[in-house]
PARODREN-476995 format. One record per residue (C-alpha): x, y, z; chain. Coordinates in pm, 1 decimal, always signed. Example, Ala and Ser with C-alpha at 12.3 -4.5 7.8 and 13.67 -1.06 7.14 Angstrom:
<pts>
[[+1230.0; -450.0; +780.0]; A]
[[+1367.0; -106.0; +714.0]; A]
</pts>
This chain:
<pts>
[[+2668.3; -204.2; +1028.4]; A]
[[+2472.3; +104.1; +1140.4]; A]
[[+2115.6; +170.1; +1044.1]; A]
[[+1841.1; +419.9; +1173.6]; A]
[[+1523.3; +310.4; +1088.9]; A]
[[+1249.9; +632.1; +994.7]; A]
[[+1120.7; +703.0; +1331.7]; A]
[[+1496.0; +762.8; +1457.7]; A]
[[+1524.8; +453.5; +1657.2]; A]
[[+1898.2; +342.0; +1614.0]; A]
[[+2013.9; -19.3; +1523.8]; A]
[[+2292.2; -199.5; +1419.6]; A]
[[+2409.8; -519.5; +1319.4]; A]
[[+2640.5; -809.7; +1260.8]; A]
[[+2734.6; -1127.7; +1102.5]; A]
[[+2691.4; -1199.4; +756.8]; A]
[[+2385.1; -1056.5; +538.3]; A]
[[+2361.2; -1358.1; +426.1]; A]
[[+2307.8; -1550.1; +726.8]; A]
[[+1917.7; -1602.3; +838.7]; A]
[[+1877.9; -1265.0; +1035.2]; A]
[[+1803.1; -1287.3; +1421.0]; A]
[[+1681.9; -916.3; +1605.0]; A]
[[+1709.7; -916.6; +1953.1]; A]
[[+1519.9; -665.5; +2176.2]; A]
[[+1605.0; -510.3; +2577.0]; A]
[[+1400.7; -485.6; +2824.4]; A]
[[+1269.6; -210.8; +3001.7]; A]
[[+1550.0; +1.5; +3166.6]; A]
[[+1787.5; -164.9; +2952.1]; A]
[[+1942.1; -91.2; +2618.0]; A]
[[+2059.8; -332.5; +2332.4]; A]
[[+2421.1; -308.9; +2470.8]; A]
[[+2299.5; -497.6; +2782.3]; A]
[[+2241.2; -774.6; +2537.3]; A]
[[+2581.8; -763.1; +2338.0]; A]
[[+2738.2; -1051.6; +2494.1]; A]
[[+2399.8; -1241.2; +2385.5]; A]
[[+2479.1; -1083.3; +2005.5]; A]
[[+2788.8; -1174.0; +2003.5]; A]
[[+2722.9; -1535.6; +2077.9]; A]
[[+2481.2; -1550.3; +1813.3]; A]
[[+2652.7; -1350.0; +1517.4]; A]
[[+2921.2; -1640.1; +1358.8]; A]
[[+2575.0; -1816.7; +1278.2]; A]
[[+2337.9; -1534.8; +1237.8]; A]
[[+2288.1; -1150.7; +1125.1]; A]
[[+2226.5; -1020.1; +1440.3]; A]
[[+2063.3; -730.7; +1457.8]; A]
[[+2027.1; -500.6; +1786.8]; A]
[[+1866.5; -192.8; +1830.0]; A]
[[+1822.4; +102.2; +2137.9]; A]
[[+1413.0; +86.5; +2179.7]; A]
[[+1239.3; +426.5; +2199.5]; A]
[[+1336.0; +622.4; +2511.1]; A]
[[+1654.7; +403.0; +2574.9]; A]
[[+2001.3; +469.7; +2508.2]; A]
[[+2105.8; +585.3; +2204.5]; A]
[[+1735.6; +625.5; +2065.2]; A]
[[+1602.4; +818.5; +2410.3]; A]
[[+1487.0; +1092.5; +2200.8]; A]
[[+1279.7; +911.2; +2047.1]; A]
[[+910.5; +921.2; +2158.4]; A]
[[+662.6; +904.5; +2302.9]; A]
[[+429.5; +769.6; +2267.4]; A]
[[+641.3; +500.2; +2428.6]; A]
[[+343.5; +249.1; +2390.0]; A]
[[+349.3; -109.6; +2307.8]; A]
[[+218.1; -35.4; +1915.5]; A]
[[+478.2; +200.9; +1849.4]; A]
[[+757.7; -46.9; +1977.6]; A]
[[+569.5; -285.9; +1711.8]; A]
[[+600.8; -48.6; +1449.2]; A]
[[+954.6; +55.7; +1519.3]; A]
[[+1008.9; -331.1; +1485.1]; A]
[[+850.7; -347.4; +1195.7]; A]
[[+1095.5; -114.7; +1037.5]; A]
[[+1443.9; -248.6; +1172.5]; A]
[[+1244.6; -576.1; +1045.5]; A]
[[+1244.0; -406.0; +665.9]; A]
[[+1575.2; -278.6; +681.9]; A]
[[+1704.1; -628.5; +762.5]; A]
[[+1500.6; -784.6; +522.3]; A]
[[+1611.9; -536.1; +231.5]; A]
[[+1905.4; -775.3; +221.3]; A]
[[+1780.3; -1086.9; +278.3]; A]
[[+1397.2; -1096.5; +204.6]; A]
[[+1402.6; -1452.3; +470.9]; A]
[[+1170.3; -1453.4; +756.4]; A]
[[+1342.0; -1361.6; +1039.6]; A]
[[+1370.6; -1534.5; +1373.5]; A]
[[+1338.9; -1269.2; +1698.1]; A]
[[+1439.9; -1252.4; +2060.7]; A]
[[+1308.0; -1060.1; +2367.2]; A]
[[+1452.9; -1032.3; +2708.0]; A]
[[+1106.8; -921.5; +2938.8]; A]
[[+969.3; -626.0; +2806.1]; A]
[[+1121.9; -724.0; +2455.2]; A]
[[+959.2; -976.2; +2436.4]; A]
[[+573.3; -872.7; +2413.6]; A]
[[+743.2; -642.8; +2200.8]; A]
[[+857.3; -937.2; +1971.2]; A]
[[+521.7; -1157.7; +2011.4]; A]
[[+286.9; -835.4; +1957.1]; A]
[[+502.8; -804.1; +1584.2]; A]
[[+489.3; -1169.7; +1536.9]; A]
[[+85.2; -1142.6; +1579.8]; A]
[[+44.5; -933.9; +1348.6]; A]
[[+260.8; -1009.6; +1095.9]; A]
[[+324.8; -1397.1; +1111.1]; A]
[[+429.4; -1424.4; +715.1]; A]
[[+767.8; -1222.7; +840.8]; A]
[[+836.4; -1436.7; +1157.3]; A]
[[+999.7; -1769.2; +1139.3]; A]
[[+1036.6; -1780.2; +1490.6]; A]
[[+1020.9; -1612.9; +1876.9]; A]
[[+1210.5; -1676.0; +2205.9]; A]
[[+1149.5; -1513.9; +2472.6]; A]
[[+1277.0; -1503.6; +2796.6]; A]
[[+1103.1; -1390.1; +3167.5]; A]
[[+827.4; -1203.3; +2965.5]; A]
[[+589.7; -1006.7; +3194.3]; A]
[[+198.2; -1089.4; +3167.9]; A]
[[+126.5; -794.2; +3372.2]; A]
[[-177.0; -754.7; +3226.4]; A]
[[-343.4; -1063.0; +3424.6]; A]
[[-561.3; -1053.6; +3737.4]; A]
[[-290.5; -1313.8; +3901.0]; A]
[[+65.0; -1100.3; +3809.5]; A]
[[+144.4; -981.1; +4176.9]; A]
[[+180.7; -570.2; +4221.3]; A]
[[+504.3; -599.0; +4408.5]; A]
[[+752.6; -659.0; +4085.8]; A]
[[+1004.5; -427.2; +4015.3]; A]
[[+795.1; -298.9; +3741.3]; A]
[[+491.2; -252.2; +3996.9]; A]
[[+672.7; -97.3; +4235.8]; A]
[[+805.5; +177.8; +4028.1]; A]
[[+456.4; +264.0; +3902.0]; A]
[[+343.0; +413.8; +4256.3]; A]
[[+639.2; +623.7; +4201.2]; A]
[[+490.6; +1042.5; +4116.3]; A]
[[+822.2; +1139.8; +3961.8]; A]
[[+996.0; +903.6; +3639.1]; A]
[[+1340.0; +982.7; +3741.4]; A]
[[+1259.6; +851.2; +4125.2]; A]
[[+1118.3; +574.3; +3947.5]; A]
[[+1369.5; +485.0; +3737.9]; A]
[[+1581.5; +479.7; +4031.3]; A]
[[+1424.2; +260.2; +4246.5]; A]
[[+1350.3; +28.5; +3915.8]; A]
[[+1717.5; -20.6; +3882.2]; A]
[[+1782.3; -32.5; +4192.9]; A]
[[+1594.1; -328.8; +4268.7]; A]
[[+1730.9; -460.4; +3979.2]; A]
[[+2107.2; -456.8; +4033.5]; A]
[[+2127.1; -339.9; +4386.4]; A]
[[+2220.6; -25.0; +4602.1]; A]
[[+2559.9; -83.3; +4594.7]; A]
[[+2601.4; -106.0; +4207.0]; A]
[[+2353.4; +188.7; +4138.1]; A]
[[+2549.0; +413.8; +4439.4]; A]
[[+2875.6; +312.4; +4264.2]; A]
[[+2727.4; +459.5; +3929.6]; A]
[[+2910.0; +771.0; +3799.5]; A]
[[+2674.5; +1101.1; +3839.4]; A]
[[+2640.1; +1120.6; +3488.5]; A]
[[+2545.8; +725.4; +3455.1]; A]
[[+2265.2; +784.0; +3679.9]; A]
[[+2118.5; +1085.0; +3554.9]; A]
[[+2122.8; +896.0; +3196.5]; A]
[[+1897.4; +610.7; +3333.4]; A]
[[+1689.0; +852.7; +3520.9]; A]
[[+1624.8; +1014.5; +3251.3]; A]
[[+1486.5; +698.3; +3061.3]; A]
[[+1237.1; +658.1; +3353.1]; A]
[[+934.6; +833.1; +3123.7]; A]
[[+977.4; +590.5; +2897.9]; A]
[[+984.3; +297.7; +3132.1]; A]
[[+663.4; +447.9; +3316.2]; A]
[[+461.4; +470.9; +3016.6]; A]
[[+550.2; +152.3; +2839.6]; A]
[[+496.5; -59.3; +3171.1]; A]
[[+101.2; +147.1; +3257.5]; A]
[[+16.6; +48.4; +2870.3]; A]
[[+114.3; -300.9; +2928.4]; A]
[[-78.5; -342.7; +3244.5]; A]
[[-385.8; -140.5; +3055.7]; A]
[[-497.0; -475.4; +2766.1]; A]
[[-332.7; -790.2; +2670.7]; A]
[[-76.4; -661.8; +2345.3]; A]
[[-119.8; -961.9; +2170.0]; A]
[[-374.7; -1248.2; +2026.4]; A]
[[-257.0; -1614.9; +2188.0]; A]
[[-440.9; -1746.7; +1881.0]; A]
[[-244.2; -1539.0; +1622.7]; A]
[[+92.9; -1658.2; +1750.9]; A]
[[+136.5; -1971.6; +1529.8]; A]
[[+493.2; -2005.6; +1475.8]; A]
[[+740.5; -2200.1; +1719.5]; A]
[[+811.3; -2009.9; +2033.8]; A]
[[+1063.1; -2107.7; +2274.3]; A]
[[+976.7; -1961.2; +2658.3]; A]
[[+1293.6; -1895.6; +2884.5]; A]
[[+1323.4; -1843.8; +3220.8]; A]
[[+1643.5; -1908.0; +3459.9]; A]
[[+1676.7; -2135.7; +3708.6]; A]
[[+1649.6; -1864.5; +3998.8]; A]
[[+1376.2; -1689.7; +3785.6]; A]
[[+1054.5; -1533.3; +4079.3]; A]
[[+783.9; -1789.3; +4116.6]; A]
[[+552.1; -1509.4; +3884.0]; A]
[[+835.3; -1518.0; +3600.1]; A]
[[+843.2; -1913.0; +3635.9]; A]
[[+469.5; -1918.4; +3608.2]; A]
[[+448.8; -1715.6; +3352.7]; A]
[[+658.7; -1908.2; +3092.3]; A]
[[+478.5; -2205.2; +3168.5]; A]
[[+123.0; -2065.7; +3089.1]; A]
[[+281.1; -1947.4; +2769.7]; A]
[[+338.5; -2272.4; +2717.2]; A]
[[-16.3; -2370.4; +2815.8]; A]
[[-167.3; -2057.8; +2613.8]; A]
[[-10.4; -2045.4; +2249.8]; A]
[[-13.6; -2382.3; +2035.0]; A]
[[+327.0; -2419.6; +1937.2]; A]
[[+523.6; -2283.2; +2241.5]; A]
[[+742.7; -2473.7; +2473.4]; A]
[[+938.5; -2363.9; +2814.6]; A]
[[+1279.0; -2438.6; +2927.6]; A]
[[+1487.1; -2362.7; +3161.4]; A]
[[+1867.9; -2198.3; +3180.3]; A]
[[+2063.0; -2367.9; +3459.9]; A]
[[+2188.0; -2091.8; +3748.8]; A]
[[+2030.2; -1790.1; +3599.4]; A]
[[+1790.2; -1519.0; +3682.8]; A]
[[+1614.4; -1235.6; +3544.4]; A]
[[+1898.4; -1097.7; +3385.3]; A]
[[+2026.3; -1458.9; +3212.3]; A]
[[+2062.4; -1287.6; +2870.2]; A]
[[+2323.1; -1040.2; +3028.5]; A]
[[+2484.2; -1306.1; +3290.1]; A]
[[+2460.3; -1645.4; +3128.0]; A]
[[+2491.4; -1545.8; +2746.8]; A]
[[+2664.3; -1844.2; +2690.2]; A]
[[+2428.2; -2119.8; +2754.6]; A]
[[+2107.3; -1853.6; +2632.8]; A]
[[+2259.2; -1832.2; +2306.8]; A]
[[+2282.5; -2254.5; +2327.3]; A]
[[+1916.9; -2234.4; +2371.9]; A]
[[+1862.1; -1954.3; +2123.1]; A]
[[+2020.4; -2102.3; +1821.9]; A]
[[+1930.7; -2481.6; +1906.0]; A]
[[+1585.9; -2371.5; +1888.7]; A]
[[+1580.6; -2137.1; +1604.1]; A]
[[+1778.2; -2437.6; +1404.0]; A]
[[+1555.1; -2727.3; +1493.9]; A]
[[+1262.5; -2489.2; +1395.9]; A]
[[+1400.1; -2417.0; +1028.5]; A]
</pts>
């Protein structure tokens, strides 16, 4: 089922209303079709809902600002529209970007949020997060196009962006504003409160995850009170898209076990 929240952002969803409701939310230079597999996984057991963030995809019109508080507040209303069925907390997942995305709405509105997982987060923010990530390294970038490019093309590699059709390209250049601006406000001020995050969070990261990824996910687990990390065997960054299978193991054992 399709539904456009207010601000334009589009969303859609699957699995029974009735089911406790799960949103998931992409990464930077992503889109919530890179996490259909993950969805799909999830959605015999859960309403799944999925959604194109602000400058992404199907919602790239949307914006700016393309800031961390206006991701939280376009949360906020694919969180309502979800809810206007089934009036349950809701359980949430974030792949990198998503998910300071996911803990910044959690923060500030715990009575709504049964649950968080998370997985290879970015703590950019910190003194000790190295300036060489992809993310970093597209920020010294002067045009968002160029930086877009060389984003995803540290990401998936120059053969698979050169392969890309024209048209492909010039999409996901064109989502490099977006990317620019939401990664400089992240690196600007922490976007949530460790001490408001009270409900069970799960930290992922994959098994070939960079050291700073690892790291982070553990201090998670070090910072917020009810927050564990784990592992999933043989992945990377990009576990939610290439190891669905055994992230949506993790996902739903730990949203059940947290119930």
């Amino acid at each position: 089922m399709r539904c456009d929240t207010p601000a334009g952002v589009w969303s859609e969803s699957a699995g029974g209303s009735d089911l406790p409701t799960v949103v998931v939310v992409h990464g930077s230079m992503d889109r919530s079709a890179g996490l259909l597999r993950l969805s799909r996984r999830l959605d015999t057991q859960f309403h799944v809902v999925r959604y194109d963030r602000r400058g992404y995809g199907r919602s790239r019109s949307v914006g700016p600002p393309w800031t961390i508080e206006a991701n939280v507040e376009d949360l906020a209303a694919v969180v309502a529209a979800a809810s206007a069925t089934n009036d349950a907390p809701v359980a949430l997942f974030g792949h990198s970007f998503g998910g300071n995305v996911v803990m910044a709405f959690a923060a500030r509105r715990p009575d709504v949020v049964s649950s968080v997982v998370v997985y290879e987060t970015p703590l950019s923010w910190f003194d000790w997060w190295p300036g060489n990530t992809a993310g970093g390294a597209a920020m010294i970038v002067d045009d968002p196009g160029d930086a877009a490019e060389a984003f995803m093309r540290r990401l998936v590699g120059d053969a698979v962006w050169d392969h890309l059709p024209a048209a492909k390209q010039a999409d996901r250049r064109a989502e490099g504003a977006a990317m620019v601006a939401e990664l400089a406000d992240l690196r600007r001020s922490p976007p949530w409160n460790a001490g408001e995050i009270t409900m069970p969070l799960l930290a992922l990261y994959g098994e070939h995850a960079r050291p700073h990824h690892r790291d982070a996910m553990g201090r998670l687990a070090e910072m917020l009170a009810n927050c564990r990390s784990e592992m999933v065997a043989d992945a990377g960054h990009a576990g939610p898209h290439t190891h669905a299978d055994a992230v949506a193991s993790s996902v739903v054992n730990f949203i059940t076990s947290s119930d």
